[in-house]
C-alpha positions as CSV (number, residue, x, y, z in Angstrom):
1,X,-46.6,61.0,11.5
2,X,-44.9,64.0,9.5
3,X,-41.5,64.1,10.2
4,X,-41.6,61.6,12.5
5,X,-37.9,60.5,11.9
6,X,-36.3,64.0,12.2
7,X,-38.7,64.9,15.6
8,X,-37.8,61.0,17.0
9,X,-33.8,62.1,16.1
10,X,-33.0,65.9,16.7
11,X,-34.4,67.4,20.1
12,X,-35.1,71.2,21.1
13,X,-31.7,71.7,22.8
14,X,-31.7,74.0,25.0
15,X,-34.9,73.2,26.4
16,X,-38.1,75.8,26.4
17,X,-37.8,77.0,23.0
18,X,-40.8,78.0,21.3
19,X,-41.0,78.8,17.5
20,X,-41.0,81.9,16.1
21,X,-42.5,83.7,13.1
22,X,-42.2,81.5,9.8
23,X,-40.4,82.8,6.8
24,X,-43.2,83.2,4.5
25,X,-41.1,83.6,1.3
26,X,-42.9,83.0,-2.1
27,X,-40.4,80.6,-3.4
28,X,-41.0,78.4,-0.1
29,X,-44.3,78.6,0.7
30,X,-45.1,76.4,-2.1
31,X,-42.4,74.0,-1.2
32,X,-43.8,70.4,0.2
33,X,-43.3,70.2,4.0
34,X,-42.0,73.6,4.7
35,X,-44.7,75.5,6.4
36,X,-45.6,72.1,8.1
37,X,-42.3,72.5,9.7
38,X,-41.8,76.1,10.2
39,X,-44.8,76.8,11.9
40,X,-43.5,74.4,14.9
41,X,-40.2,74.8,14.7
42,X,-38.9,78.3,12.7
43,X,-36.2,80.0,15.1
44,X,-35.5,76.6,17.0
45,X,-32.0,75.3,17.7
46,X,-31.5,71.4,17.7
47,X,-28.9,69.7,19.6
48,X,-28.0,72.5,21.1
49,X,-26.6,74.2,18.2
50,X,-26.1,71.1,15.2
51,X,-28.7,71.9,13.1
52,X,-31.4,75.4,13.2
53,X,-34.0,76.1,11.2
54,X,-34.8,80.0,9.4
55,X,-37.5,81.9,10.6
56,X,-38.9,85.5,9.3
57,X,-35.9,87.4,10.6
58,X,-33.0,85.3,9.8
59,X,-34.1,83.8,6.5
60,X,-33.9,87.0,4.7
61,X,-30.6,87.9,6.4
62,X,-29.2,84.8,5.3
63,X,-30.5,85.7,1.4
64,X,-29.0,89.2,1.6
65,X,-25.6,87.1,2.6
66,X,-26.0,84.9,-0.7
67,X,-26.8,88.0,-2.7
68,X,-22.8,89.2,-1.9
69,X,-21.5,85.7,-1.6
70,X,-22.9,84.0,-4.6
71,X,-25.1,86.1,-6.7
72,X,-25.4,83.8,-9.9
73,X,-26.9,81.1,-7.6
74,X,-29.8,83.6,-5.6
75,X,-32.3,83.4,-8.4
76,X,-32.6,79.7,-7.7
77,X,-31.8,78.8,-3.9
78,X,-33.7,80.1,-0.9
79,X,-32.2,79.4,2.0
80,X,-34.6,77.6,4.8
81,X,-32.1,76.2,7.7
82,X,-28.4,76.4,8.9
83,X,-26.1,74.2,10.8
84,X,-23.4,74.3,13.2
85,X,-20.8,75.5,10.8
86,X,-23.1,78.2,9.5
87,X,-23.4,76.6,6.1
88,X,-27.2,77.4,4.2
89,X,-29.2,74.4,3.6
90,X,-31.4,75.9,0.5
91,X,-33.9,74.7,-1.9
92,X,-32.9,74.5,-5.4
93,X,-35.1,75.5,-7.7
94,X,-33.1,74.6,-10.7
95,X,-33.1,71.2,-9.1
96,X,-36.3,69.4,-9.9
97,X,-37.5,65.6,-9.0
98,X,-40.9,64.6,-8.9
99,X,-42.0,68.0,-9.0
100,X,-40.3,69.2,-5.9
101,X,-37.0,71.2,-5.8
102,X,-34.1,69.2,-4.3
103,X,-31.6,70.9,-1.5
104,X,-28.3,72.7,-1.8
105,X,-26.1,73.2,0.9
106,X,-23.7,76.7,0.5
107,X,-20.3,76.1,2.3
108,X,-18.5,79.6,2.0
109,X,-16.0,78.4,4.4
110,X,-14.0,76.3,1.3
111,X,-16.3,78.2,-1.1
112,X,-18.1,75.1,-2.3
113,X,-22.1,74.0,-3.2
114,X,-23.0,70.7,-2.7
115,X,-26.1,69.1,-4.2
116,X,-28.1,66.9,-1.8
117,X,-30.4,64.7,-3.6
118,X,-33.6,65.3,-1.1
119,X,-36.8,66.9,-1.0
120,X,-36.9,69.7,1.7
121,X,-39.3,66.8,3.3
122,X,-37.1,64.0,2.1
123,X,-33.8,65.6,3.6
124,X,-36.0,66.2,7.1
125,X,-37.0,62.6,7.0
126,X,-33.5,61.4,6.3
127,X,-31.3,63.8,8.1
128,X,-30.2,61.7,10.8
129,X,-28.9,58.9,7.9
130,X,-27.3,61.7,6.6
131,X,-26.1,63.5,9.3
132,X,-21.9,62.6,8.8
133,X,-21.8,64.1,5.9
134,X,-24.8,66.4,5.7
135,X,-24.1,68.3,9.3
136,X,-20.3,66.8,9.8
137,X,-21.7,64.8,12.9
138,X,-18.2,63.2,13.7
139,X,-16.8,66.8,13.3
140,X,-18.9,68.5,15.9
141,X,-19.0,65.5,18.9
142,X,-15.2,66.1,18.8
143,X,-15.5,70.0,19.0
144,X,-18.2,70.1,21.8
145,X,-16.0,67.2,24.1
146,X,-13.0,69.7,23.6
147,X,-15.3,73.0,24.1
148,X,-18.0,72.0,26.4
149,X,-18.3,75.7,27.8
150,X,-19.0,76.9,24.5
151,X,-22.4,75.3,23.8
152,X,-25.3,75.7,23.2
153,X,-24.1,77.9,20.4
154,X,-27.0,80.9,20.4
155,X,-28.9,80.7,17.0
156,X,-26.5,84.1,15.8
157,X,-23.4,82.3,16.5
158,X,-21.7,79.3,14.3
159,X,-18.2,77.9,14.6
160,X,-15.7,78.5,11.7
161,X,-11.1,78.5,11.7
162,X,-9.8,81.6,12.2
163,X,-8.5,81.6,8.5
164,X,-10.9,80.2,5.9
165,X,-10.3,77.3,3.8
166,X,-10.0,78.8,0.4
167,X,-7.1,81.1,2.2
168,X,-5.5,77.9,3.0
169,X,-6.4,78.1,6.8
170,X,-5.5,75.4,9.0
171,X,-8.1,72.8,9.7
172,X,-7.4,71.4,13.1
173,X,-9.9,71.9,15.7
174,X,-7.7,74.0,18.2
175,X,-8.0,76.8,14.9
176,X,-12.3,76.7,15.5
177,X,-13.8,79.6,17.0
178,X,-17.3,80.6,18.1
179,X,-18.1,84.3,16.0
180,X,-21.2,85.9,15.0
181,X,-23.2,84.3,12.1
182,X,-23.8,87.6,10.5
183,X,-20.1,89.1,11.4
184,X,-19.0,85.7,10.2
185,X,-20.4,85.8,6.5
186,X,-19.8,89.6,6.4
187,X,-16.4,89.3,6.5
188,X,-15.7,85.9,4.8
189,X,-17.8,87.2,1.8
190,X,-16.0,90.0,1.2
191,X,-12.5,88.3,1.6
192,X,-14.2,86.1,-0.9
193,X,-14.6,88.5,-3.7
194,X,-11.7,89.7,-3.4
195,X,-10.1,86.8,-3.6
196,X,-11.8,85.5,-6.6
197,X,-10.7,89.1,-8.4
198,X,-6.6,88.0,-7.7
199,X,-5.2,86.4,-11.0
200,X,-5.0,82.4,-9.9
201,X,-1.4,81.9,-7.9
202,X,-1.0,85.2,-6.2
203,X,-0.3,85.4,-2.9
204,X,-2.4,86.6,-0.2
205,X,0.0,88.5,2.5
206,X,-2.3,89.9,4.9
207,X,-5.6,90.3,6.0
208,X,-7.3,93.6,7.4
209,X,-11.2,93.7,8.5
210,X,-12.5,97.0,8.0
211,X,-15.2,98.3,11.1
């Protein structure tokens, strides 16, 4: 059965979802697995906020959000599903085994990439192997025992610290706060470039978000 581990492991939470429109991008169309998938499940939230999947509204959102974040990697990733933290899980077309492009996860929280050596349908099949690392299972069952009024998270919201990592933000989970995904990498990307334009060593004072 297609995806028969990832269906068996991660259930529509909250119940009586139903998919939305797939993201019928050119770059993914083509990819192995993807419009198998999307067309049951683009839009849907899985464990009740853990993992989501892109559909034709927020996939190209989250590719305008690359485009400020990390332009020298959009020409190569498209981004196809997110996860609790708001991190992209993207192909990588510059990534290529066996003929299929392999999957990059985006973190701009520490401002990191990590290469994930999967298939879009490989990753799917082994996500739930993965999931400690991949999703930061450990991570999340201690946030939702401490904040069980705060899921299911809606699919526009993710949890990130008050102060990003690469401003040296705390990382205890008392310093996690649910915010809007698209307020979320708004703001983070543009304290991002400006961080990278500081000569390495200066001092960040203060931080102002501009309406």
């Amino acid at each position: 059965m297609p995806f028969e581990s990832f269906e068996e492991n991660f259930h529509l939470l909250p119940a009586g979802q139903s998919a939305g429109d797939p993201w019928r991008d050119e770059m993914l169309v083509g990819v192995d697995g993807y419009l198998e998938l999307a067309q049951k499940y683009a839009g849907c939230t899985f464990e009740n906020g853990l993992y989501r999947l892109h559909d034709a509204t927020t996939g190209p959102q989250a590719v305008t959000w690359l485009s400020i974040a990390y332009p020298h990697w959009l020409s190569r990733l498209r981004p196809f599903g997110y996860d609790w933290w708001g991190r992209e899980f993207c192909v990588d077309f510059s990534e290529i085994v066996e003929g299929e492009p392999q999957v990059f996860l985006v973190d701009i929280e520490s401002d990191e990439g990590y290469f994930i050596p999967y298939s879009f349908r490989g990753f799917h099949d082994n996500l739930m192997a993965e999931a400690d690392n991949a999703l930061e299972l450990p991570v999340w069952k201690q946030w939702v025992a401490a904040n069980p009024d705060k899921v299911p998270l809606r699919p526009s919201d993710c949890v990130a610290y008050k102060v990003p990592i690469f401003l040296n933000g705390g990382q205890e989970l008392d310093l996690l706060e649910v915010t809007d995904m698209d307020v979320y990498w708004t703001l983070t990307s543009q304290l991002l470039v400006s961080a990278r334009a500081l000569r390495p060593g200066t001092a960040i004072t203060g931080v102002q978000a501009d309406s």
